[in-house]
C-alpha positions as CSV (number, residue, x, y, z in Angstrom):
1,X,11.4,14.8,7.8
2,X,9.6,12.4,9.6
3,X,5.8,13.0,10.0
4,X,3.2,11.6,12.5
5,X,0.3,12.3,10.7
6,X,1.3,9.1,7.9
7,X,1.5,7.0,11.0
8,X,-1.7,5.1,10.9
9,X,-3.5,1.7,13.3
10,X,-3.2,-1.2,11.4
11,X,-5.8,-2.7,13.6
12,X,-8.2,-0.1,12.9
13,X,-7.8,-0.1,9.2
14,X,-7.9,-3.9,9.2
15,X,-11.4,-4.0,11.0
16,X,-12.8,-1.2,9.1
17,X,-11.6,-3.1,5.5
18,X,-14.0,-5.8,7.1
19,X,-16.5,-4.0,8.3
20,X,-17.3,-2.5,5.1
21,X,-16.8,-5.7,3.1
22,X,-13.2,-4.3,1.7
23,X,-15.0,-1.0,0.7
24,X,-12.8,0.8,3.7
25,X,-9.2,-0.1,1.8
26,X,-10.0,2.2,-1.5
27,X,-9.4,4.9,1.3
28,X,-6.7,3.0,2.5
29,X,-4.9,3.1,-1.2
30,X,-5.2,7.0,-1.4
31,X,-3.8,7.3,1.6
32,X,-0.6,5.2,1.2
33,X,-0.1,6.4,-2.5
34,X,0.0,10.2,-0.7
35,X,2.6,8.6,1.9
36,X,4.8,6.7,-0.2
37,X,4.9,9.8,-3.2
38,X,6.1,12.0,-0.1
39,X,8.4,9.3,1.0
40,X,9.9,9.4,-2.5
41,X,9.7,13.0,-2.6
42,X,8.1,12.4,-6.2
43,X,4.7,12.0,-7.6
44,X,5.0,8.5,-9.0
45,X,1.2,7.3,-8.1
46,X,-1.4,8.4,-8.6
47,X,-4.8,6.9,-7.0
48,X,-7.2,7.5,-10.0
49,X,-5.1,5.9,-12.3
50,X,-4.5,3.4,-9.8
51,X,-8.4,3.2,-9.9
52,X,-9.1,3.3,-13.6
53,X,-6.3,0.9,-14.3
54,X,-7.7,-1.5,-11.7
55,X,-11.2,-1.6,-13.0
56,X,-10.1,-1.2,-16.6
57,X,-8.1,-4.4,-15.5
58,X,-10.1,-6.3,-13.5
59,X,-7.6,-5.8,-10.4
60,X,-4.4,-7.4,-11.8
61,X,-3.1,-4.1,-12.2
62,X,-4.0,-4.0,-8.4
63,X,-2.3,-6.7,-7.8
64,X,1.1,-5.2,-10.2
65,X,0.4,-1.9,-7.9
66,X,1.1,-3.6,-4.9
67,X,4.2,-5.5,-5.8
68,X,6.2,-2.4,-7.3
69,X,4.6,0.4,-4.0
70,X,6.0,-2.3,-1.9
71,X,9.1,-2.4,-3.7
72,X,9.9,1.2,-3.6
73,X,8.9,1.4,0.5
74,X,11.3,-1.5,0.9
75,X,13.7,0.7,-0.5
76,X,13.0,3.9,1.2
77,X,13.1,2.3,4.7
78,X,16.3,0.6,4.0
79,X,14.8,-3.0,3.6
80,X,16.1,-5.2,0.7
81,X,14.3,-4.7,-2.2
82,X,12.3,-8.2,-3.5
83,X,11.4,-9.8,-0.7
84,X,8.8,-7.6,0.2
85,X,7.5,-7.2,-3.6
86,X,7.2,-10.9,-3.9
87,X,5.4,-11.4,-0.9
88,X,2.8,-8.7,-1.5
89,X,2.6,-10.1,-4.9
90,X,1.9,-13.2,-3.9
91,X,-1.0,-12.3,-0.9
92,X,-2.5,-9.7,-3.6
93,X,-3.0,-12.7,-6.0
94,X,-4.2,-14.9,-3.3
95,X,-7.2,-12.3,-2.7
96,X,-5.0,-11.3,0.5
97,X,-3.9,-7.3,-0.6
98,X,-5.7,-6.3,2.4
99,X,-2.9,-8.0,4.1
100,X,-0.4,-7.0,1.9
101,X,-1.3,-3.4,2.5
102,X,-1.3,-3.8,6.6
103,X,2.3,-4.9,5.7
104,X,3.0,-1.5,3.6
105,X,1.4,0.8,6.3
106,X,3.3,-1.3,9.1
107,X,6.8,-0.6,7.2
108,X,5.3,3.3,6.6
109,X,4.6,3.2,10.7
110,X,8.4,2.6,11.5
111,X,9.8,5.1,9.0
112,X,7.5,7.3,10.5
113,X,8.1,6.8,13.9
């Protein structure tokens, strides 16, 4: 079931997120909450509550979204769940989820590949 078209340049992603002053990783969220609800084989994000949610919250729920999406890719690529959580947690609270999500797509690019 693996699928080539999930598989995505971290590089590329990266510079676009700063080219467009972090406007780029909106599409970037979309995109991994398609990847990892097919990874699951189950519909457990959704972006526009992600969206509402984050507004509505002022990003910490941003920053809850990233720990628990990078809990359950942990899981599905065979990693040990909490170490990657708490270190997305902790770069998402840091102003650093940009990073945190080049780690998510990097883990998505080697179940993937």
């Amino acid at each position: 079931m693996k699928n080539s078209e999930y598989v995505k340049s971290i590089v590329l992603d990266l510079l676009f997120t700063l080219l467009t002053c972090g406007l780029f990783n909106i599409w970037i969220q979309y995109r991994q909450i398609v990847t990892v609800n097919k990874m699951l084989n189950q519909e457990k994000y959704h972006f526009l509550l992600w969206l509402i949610f984050s507004i509505i919250t002022v990003g910490l729920y941003h920053i809850y979204h990233e720990y628990i999406i990078s809990e359950d890719i942990a899981k599905v690529v065979g990693r040990e769940p909490g170490h990657d959580g708490i270190i997305n947690l902790l770069l998402s609270v840091f102003a650093l989820s940009w990073v945190a999500d080049a780690i998510q797509q990097h883990h998505i690019n080697e179940y993937y590949k």
